[in-house]
Backbone as XML, in Angstrom:
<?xml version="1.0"?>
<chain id="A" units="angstrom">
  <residue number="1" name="UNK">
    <atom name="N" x="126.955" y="1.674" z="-94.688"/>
    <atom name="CA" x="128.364" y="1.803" z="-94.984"/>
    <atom name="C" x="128.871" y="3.139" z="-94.465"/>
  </residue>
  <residue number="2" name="UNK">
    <atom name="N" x="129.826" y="3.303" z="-94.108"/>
    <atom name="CA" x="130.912" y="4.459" z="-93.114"/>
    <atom name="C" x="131.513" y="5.155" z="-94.262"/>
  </residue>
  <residue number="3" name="UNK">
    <atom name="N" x="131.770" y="6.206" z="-93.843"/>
    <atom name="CA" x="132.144" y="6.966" z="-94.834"/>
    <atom name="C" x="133.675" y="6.768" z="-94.573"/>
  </residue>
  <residue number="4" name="UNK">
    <atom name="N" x="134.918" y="7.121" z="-95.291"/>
    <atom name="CA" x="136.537" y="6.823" z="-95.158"/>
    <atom name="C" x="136.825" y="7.687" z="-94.018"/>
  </residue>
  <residue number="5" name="UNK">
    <atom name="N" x="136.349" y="8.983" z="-93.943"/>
    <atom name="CA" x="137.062" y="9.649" z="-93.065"/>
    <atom name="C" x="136.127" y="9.976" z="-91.955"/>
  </residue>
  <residue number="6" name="UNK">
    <atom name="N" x="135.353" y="9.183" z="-91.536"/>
    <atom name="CA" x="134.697" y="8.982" z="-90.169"/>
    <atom name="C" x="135.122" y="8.840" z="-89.012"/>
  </residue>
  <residue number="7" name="UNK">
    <atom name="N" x="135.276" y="9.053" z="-87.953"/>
    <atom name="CA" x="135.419" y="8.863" z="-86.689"/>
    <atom name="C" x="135.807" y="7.100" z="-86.434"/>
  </residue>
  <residue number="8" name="UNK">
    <atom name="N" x="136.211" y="6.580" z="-86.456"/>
    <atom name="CA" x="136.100" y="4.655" z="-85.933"/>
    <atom name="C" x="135.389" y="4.574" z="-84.720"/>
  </residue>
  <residue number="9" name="UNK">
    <atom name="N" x="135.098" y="3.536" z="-85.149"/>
    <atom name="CA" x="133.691" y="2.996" z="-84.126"/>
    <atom name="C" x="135.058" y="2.154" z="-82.659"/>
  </residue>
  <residue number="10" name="UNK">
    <atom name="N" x="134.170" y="1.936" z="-81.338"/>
    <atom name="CA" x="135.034" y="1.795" z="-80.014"/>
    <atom name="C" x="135.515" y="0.441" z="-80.509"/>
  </residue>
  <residue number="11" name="UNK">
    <atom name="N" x="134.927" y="-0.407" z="-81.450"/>
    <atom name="CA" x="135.737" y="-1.433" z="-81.687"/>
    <atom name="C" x="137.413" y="-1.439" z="-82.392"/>
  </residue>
  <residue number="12" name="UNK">
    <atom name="N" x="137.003" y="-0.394" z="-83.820"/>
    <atom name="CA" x="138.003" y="-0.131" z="-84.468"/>
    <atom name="C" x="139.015" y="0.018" z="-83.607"/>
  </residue>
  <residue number="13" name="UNK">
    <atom name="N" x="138.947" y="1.099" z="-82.650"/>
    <atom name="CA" x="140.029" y="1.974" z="-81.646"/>
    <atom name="C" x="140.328" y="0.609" z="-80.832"/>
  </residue>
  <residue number="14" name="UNK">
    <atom name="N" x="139.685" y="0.009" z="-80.243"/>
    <atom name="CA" x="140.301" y="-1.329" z="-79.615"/>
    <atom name="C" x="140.979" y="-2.294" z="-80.209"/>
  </residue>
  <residue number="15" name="UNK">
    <atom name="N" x="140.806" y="-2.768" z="-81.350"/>
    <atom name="CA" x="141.731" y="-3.150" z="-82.296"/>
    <atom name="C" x="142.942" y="-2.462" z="-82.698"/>
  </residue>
  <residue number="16" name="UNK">
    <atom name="N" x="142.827" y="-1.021" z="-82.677"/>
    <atom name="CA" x="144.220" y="-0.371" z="-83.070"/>
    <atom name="C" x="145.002" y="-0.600" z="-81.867"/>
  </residue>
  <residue number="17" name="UNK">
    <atom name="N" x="144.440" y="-0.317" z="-80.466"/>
    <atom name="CA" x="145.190" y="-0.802" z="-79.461"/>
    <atom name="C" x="145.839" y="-1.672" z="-79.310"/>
  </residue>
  <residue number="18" name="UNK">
    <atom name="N" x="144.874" y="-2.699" z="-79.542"/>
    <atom name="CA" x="145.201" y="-4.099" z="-79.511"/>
    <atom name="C" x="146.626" y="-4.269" z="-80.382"/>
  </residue>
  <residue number="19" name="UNK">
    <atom name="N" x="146.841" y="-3.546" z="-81.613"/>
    <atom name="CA" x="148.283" y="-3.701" z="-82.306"/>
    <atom name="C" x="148.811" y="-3.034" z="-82.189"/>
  </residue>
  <residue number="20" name="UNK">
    <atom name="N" x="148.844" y="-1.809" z="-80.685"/>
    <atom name="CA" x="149.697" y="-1.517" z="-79.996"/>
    <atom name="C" x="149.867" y="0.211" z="-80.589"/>
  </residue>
  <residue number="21" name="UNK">
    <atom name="N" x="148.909" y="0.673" z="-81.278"/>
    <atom name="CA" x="149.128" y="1.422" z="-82.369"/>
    <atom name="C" x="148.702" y="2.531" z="-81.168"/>
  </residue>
  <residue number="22" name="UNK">
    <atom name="N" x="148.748" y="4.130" z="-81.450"/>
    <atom name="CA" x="148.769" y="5.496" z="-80.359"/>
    <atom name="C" x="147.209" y="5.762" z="-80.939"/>
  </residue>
  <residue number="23" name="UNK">
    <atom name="N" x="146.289" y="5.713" z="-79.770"/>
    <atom name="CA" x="144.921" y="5.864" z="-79.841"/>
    <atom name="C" x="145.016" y="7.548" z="-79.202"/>
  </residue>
  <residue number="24" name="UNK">
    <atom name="N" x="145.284" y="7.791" z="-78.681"/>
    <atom name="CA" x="145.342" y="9.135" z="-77.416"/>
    <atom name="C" x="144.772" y="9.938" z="-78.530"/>
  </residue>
  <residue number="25" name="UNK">
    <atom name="N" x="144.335" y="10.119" z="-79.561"/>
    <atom name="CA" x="143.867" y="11.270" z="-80.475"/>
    <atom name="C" x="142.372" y="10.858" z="-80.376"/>
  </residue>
  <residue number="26" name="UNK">
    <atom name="N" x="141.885" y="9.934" z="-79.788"/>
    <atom name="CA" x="140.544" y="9.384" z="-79.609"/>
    <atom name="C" x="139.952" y="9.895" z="-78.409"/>
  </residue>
  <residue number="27" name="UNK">
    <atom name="N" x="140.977" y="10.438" z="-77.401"/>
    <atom name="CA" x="140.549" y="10.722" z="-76.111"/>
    <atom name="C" x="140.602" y="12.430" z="-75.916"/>
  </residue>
  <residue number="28" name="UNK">
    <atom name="N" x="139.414" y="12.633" z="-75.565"/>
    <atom name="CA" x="140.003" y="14.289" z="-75.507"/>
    <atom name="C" x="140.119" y="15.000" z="-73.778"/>
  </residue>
  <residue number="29" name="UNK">
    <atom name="N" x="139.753" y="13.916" z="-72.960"/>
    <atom name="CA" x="139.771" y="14.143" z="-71.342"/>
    <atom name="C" x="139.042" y="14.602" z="-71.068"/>
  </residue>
  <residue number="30" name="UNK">
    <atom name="N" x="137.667" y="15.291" z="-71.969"/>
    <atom name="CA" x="136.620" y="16.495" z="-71.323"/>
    <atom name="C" x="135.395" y="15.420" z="-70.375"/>
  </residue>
  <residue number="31" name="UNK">
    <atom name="N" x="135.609" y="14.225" z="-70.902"/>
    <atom name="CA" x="134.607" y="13.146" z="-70.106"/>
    <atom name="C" x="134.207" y="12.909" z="-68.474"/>
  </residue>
  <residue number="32" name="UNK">
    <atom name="N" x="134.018" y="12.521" z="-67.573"/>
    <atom name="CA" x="134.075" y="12.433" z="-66.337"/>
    <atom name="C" x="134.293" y="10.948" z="-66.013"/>
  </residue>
  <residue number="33" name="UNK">
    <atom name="N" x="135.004" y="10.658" z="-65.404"/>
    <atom name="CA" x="134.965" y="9.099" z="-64.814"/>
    <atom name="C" x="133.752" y="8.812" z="-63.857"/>
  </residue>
  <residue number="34" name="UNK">
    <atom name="N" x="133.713" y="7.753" z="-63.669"/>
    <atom name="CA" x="132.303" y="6.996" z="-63.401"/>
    <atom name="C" x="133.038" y="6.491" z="-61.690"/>
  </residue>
  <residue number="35" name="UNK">
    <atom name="N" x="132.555" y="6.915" z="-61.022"/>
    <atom name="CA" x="132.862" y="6.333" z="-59.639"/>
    <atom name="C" x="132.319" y="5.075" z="-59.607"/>
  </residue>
  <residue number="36" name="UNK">
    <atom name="N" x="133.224" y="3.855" z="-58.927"/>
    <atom name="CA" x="132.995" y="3.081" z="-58.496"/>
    <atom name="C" x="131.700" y="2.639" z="-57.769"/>
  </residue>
  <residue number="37" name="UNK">
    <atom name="N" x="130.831" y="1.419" z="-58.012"/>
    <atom name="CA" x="129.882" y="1.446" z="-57.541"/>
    <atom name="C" x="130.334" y="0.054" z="-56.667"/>
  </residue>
  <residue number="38" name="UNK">
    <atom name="N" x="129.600" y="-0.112" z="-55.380"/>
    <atom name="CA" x="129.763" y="-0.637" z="-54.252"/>
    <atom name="C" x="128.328" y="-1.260" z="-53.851"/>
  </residue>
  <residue number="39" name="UNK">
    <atom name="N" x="127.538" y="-2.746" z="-53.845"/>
    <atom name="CA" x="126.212" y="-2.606" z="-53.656"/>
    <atom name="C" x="126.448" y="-3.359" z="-52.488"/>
  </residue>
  <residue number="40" name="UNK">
    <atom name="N" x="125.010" y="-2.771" z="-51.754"/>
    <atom name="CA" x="125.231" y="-3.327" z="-50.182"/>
    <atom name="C" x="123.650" y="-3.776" z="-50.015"/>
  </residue>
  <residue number="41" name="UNK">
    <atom name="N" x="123.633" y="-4.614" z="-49.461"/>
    <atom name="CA" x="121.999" y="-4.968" z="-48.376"/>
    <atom name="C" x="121.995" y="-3.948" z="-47.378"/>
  </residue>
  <residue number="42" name="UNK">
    <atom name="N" x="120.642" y="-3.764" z="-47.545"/>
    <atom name="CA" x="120.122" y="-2.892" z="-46.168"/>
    <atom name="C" x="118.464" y="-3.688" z="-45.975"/>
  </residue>
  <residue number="43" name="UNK">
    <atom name="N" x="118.520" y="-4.067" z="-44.369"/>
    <atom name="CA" x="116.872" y="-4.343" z="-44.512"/>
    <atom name="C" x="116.376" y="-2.989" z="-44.215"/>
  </residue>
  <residue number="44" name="UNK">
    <atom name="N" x="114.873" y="-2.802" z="-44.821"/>
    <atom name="CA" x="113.670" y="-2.016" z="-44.520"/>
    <atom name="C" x="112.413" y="-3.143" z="-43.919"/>
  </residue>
  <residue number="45" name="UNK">
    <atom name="N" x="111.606" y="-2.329" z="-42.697"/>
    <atom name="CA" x="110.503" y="-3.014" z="-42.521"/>
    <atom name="C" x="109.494" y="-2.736" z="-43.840"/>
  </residue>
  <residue number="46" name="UNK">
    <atom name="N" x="108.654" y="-3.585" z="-43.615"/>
    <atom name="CA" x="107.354" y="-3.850" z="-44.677"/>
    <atom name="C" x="106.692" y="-2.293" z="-44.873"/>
  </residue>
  <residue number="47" name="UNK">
    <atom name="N" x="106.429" y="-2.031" z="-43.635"/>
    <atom name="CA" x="105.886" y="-0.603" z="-43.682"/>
    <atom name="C" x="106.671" y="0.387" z="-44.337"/>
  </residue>
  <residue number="48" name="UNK">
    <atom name="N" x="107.880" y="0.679" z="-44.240"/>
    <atom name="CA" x="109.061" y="1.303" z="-44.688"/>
    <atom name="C" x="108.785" y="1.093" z="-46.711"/>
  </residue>
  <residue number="49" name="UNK">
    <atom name="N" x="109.203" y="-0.009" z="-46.660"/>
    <atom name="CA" x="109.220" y="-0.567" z="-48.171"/>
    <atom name="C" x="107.550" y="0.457" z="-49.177"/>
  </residue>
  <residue number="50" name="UNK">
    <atom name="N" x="106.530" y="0.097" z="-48.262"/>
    <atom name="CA" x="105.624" y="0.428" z="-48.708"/>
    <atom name="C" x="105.651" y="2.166" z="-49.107"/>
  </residue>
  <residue number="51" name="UNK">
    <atom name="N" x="106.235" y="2.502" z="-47.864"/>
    <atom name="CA" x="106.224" y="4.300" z="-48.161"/>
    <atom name="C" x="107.571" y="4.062" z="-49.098"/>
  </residue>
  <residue number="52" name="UNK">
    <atom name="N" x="108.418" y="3.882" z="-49.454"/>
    <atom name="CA" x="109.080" y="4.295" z="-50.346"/>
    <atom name="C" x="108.832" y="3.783" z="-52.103"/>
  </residue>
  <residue number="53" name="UNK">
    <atom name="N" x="107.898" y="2.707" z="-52.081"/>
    <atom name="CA" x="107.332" y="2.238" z="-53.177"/>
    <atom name="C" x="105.973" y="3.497" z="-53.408"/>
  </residue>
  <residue number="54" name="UNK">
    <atom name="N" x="105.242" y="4.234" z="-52.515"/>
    <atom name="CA" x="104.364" y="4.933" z="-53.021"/>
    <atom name="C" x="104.933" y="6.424" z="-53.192"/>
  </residue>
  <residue number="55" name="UNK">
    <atom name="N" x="106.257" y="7.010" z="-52.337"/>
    <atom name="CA" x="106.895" y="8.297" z="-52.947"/>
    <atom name="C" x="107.661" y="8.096" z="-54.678"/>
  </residue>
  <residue number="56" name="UNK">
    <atom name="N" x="108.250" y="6.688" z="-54.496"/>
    <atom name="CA" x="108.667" y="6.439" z="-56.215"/>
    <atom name="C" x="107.523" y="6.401" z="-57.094"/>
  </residue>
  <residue number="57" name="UNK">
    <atom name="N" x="106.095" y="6.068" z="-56.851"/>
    <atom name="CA" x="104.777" y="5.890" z="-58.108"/>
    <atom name="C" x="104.813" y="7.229" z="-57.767"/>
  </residue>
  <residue number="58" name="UNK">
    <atom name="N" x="104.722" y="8.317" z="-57.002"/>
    <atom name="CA" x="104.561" y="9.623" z="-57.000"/>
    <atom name="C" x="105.284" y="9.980" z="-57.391"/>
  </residue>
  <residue number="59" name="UNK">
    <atom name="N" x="106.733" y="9.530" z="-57.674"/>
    <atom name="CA" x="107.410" y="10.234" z="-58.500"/>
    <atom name="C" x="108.216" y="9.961" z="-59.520"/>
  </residue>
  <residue number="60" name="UNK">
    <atom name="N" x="107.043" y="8.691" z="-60.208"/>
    <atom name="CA" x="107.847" y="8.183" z="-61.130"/>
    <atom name="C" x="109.139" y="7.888" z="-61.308"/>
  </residue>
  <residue number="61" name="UNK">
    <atom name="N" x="109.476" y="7.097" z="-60.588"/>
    <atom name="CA" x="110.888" y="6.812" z="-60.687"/>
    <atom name="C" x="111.067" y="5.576" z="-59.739"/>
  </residue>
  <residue number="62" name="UNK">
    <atom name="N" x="111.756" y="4.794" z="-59.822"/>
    <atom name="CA" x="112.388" y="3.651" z="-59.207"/>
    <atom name="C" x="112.388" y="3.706" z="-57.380"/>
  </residue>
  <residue number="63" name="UNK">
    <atom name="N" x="112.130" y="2.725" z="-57.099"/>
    <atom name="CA" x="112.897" y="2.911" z="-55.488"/>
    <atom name="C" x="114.020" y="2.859" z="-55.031"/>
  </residue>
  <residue number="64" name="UNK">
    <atom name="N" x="114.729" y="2.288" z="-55.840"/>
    <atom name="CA" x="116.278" y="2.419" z="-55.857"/>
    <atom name="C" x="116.345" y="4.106" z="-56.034"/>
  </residue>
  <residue number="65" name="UNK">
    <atom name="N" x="115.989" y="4.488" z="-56.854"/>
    <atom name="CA" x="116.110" y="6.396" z="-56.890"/>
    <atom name="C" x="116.177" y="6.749" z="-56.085"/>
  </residue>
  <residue number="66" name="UNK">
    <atom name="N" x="114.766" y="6.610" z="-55.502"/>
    <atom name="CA" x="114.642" y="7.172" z="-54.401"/>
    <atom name="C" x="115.189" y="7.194" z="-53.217"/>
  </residue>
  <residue number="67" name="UNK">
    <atom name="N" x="115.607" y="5.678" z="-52.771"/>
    <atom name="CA" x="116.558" y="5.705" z="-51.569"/>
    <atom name="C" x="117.638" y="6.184" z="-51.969"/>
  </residue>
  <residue number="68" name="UNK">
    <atom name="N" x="118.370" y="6.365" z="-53.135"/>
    <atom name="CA" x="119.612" y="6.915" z="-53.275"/>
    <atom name="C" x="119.372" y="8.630" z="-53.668"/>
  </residue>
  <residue number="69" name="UNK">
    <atom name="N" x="118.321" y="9.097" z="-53.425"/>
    <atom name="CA" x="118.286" y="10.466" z="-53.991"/>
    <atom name="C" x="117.977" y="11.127" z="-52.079"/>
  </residue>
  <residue number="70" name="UNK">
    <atom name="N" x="117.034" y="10.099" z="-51.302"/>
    <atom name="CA" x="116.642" y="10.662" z="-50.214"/>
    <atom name="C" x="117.883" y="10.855" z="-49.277"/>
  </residue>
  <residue number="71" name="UNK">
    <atom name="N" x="119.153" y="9.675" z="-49.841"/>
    <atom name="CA" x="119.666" y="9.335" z="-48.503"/>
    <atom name="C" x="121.101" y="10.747" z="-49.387"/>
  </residue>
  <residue number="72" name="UNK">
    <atom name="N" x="120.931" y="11.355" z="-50.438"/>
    <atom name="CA" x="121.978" y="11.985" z="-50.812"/>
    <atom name="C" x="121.619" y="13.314" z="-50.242"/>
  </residue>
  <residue number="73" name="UNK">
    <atom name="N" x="120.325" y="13.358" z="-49.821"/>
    <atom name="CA" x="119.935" y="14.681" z="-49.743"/>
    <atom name="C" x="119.852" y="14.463" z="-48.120"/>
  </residue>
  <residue number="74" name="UNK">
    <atom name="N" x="119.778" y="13.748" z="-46.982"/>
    <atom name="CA" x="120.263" y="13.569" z="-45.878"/>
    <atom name="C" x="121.882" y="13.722" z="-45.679"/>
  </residue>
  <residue number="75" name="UNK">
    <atom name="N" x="122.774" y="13.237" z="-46.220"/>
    <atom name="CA" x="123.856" y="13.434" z="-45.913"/>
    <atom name="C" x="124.254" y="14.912" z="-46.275"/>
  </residue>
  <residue number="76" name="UNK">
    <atom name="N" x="124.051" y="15.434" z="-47.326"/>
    <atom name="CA" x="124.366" y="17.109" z="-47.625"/>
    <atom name="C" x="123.790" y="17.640" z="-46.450"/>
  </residue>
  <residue number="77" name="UNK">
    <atom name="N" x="122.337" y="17.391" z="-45.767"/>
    <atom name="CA" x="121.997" y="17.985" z="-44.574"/>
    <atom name="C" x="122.894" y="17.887" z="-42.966"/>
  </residue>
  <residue number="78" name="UNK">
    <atom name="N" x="123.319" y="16.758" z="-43.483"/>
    <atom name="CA" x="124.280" y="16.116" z="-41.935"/>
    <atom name="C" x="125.549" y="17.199" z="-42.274"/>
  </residue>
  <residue number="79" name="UNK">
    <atom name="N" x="125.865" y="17.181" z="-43.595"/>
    <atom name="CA" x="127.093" y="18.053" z="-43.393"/>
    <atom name="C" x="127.525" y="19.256" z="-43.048"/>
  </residue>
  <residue number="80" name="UNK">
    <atom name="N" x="126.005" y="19.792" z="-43.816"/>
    <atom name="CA" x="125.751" y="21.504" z="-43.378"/>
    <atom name="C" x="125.735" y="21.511" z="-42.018"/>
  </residue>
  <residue number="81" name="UNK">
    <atom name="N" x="124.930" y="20.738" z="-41.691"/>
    <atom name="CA" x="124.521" y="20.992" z="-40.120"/>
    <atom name="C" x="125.946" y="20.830" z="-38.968"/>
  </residue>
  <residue number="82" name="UNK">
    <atom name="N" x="127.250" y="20.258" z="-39.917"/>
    <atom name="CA" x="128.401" y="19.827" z="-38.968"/>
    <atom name="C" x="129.181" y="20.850" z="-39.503"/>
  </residue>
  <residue number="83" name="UNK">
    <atom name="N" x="128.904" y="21.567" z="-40.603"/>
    <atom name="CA" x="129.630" y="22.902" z="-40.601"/>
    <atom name="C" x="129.080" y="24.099" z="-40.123"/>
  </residue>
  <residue number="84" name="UNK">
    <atom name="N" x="128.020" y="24.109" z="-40.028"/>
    <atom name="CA" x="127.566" y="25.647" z="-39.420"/>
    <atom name="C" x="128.157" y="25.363" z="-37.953"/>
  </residue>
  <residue number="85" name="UNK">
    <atom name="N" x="127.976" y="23.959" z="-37.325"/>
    <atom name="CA" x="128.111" y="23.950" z="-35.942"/>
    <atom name="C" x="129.844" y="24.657" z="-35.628"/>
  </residue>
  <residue number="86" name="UNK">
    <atom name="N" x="130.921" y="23.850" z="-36.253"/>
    <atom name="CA" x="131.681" y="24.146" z="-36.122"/>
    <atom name="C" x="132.320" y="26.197" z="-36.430"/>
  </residue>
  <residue number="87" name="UNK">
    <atom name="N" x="131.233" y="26.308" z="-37.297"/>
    <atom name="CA" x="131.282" y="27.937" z="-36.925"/>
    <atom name="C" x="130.993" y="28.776" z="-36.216"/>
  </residue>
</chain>
């Protein structure tokens, strides 16, 4: 059981919405929005697949991680490398 002067749970607040009632005291803006996610196919050869399935058991973590951690840390490199040039 909730105590009276508790916080309301995301349902409560959706229901107050729902009767149209001013929630904005629920929101305080310090949050970050969630970028849009976009999923795409990419093939990898067999060999490929394999090295990125044994850097994820090395590093505990998913292969999805990993291609999205390797390919974030390639593009920061592409960029540096297109700003120093331009200096």
């Amino acid at each position: 059981m909730r105590k009276a002067d508790s916080t309301p749970t995301a349902d409560e607040i959706a229901e107050r919405a729902d009767r149209g009632e001013d929630i904005s005291a629920y929101f305080t803006n310090s949050g970050r929005m969630k970028r849009a996610i976009q999923r795409v196919n990419v093939d990898f050869t067999v060999e490929m697949l394999h090295e990125l399935d044994a850097v994820a058991s090395e590093l505990n973590i998913s292969r999805q991680a990993v291609i999205k951690s390797y390919l974030r840390q390639a593009l920061d490199r592409h960029y540096q490398a297109r700003d120093r040039a331009k200096s």
